[in-house]
C-alpha positions in Angstrom: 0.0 0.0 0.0 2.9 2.2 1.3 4.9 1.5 -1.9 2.0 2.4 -4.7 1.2 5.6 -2.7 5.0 6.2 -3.2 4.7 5.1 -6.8 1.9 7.3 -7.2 3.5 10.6 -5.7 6.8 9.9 -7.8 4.7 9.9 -11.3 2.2 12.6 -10.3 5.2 15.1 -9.0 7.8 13.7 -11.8 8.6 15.3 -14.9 6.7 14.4 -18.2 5.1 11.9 -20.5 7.6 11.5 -23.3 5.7 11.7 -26.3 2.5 12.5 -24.9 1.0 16.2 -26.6 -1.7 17.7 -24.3 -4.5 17.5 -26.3 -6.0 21.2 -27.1 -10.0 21.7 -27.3 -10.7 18.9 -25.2 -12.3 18.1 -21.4 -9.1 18.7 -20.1 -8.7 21.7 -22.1 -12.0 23.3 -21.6 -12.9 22.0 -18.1 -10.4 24.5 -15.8 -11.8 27.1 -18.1 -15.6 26.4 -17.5 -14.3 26.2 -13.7 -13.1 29.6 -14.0 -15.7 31.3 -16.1 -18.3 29.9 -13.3 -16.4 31.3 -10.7 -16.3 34.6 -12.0 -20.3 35.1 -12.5 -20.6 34.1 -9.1 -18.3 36.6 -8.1 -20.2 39.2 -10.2 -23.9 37.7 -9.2 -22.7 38.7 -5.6 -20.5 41.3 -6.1 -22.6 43.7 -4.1 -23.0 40.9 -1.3 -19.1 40.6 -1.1 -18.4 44.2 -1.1 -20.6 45.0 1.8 -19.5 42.2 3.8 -15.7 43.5 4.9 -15.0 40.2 6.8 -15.8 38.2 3.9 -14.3 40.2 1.5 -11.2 40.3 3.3 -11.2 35.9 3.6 -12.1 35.8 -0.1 -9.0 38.1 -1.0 -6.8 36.1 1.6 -7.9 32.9 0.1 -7.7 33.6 -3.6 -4.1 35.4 -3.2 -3.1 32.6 -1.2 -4.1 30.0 -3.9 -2.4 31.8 -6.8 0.5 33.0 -5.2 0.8 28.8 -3.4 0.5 27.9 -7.7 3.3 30.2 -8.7 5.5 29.2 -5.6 4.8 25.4 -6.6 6.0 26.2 -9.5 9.7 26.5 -8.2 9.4 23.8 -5.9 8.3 21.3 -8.8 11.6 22.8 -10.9 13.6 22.1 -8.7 12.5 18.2 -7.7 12.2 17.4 -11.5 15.8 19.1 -11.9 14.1 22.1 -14.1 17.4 24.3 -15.2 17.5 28.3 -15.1 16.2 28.2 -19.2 12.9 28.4 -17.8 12.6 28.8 -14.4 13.3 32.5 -14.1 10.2 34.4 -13.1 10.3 36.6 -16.9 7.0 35.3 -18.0 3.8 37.9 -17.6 1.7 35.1 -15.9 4.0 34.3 -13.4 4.8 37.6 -12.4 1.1 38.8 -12.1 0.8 35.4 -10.0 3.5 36.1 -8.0 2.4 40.0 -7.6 -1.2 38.9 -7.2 -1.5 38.8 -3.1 0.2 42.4 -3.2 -2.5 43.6 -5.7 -5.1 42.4 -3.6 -4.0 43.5 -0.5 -3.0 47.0 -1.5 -5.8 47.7 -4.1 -2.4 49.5 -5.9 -4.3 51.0 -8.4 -1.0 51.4 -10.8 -0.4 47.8 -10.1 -3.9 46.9 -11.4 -3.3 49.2 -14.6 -0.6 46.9 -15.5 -1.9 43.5 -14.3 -5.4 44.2 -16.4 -3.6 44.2 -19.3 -1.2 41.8 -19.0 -3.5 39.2 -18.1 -6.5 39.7 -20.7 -4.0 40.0 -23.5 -1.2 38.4 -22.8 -2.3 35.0 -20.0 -5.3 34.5 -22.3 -3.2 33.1 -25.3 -2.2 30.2 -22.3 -5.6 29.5 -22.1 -6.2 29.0 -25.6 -2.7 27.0 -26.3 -1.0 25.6 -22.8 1.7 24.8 -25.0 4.2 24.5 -21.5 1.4 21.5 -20.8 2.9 19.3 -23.6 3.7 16.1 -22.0 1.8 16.7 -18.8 -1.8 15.6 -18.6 -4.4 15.3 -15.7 -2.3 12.7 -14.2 0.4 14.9 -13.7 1.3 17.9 -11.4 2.0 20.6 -13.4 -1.3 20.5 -14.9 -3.0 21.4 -12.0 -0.2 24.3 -11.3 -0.4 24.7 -14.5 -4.4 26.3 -14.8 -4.8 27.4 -11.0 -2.4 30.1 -11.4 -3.6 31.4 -14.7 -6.8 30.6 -14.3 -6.7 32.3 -10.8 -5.3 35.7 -12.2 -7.9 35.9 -14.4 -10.1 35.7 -11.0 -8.6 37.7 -9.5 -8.7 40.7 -11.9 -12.0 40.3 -12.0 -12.3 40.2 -8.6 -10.7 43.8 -8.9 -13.2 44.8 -11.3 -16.7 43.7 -9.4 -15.8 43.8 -5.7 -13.3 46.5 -5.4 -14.6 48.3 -8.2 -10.9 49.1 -9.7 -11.2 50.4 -13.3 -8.2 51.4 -16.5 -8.2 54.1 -18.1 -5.8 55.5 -21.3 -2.8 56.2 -18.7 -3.5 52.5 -17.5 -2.4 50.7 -21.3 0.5 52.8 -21.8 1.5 52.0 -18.1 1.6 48.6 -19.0 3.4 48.9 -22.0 6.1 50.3 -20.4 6.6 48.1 -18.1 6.4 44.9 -20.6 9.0 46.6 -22.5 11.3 46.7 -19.5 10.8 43.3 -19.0 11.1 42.4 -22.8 14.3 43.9 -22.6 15.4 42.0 -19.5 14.7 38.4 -21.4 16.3 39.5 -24.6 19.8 39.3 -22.0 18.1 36.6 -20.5 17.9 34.6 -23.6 20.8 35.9 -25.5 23.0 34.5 -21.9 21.2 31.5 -21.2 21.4 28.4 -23.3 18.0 27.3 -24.4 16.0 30.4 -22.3 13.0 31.3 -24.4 11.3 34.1 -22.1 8.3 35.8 -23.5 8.8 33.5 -26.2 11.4 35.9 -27.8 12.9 33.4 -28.9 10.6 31.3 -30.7 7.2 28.9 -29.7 7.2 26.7 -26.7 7.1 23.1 -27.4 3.5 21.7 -28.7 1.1 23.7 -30.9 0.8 27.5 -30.1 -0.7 30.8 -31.9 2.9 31.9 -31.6 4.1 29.7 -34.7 3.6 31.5 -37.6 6.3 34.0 -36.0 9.4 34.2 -37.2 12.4 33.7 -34.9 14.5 36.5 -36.4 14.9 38.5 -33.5 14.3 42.2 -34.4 11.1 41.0 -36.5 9.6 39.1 -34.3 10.0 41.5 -31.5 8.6 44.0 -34.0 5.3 41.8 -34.3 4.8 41.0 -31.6 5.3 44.5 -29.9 2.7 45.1 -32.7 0.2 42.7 -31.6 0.6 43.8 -27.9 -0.8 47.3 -29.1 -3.0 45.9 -31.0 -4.8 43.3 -28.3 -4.1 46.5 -25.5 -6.5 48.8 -27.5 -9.0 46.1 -27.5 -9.0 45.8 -24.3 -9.1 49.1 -23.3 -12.1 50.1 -25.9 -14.9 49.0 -23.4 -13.2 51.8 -20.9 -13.4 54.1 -23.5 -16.9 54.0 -23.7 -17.1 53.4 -19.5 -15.0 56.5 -18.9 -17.0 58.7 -21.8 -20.4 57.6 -19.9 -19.2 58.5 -16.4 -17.9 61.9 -17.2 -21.0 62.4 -19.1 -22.8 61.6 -16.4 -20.3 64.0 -13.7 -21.1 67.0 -16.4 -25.0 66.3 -16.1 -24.8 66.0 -12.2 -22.4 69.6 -12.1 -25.2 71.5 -14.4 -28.2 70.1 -12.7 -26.6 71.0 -9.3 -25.7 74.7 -10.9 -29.6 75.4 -12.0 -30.7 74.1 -8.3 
């Protein structure tokens, strides 16, 4: 009994499958993200519940920083016991470091930390929801899977958890913010990649292993940098349209209240 327990820890905690591909678009593809979509409504169906209730709020915060950061730190751990070299276990990856960051955010309600984290995550931790390519060779019977979608899964709660409960909002300050900042780190894994064999952060390099949207990139350094850069703006501006029309309605609605109060 003692010995298939063992057995069972060694394979679930050990590195991967050789030869196995995770398999995009199926149940355990789309379940995490079901998981996490339902978690979010419920945040949002009591948003108003949560925000009035300080003690809760405060054990929902502590809980879900807890978890994300626990993912990320698990992370570090599991490199190290499968013998996981410094190629990719520096923290230079935008999901990582909003995981890592998350607690903080929560905790501090930092609004410039938000303005970078909002972006990050909706453009740039969504493309590892729609191709996990770091999942290739681990499945549902591994570790890493599970680390794997509660941290990124998790940041994506708790943004929104910054959006409905704590009522933190972007504005056009907020995407250039977060630009910045990606560049700074961009620049930080170009050394990174250009000094370590193999290193691949922010995929400056080329794709990760298995199928990814990155492909059709080419690796030529100042080109792909170019497109991508590119692509940042482009997925930033989409996801800062929605504010645009948020933060025009709200200042609309401050001019109204300043002229009504002014004829009074």
């Amino acid at each position: 009994m003692l010995n298939s327990f063992t057995n069972f820890l060694r394979n679930f905690f050990g590195p991967g499958i050789e030869g196995y591909s995770f398999p995009y678009f199926t149940l355990p593809h789309f379940l995490p993200i079901i998981i996490m979509i339902l978690l979010i409504f419920i945040l949002y169906k009591f948003r108003d519940y949560i925000r009035n209730n300080e003690e809760l709020d405060m054990k929902l915060r502590a809980w879900l920083g807890f978890i994300v950061a626990l993912a990320n730190i698990s992370w570090y751990w599991h490199a190290i016991h499968v013998g996981t070299d410094i190629s990719v276990s520096l923290p230079l990856t935008i999901c990582e470091t909003v995981m890592f960051m998350s607690v903080i955010l929560l905790f501090t309600k930092n609004q410039h930390m938000f303005d970078v984290f909002y972006f990050w995550t909706i453009c740039g931790s969504l493309q590892a929801l729609i191709t996990p390519a770091v999942l290739d060779q681990y499945g549902p019977s591994k570790f890493k899977y599970y680390q794997f979608w509660t941290g990124h899964c998790g940041i994506f709660i708790v943004i929104f958890y910054c959006l409905f409960i704590l009522q933190m909002k972007v504005n056009l300050k907020s995407m250039f913010r977060a630009i910045i900042w990606l560049l700074i780190m961009g620049v930080v894994a170009i050394y990174a990649n250009s000094n370590i064999p193999d290193a691949n952060y922010l995929y400056l390099s080329g794709s990760e292993k298995g199928g990814s949207i990155l492909d059709i990139l080419p690796t030529y350094l100042p080109v792909r940098f170019s497109i991508l850069f590119t692509l940042v703006l482009l997925l930033f501006t989409l996801a800062y349209i929605p504010w645009f029309f948020i933060n025009k309605k709200e200042r609309l609605n401050q001019n109204k209240l300043v002229i009504n109060l002014e004829t009074i």
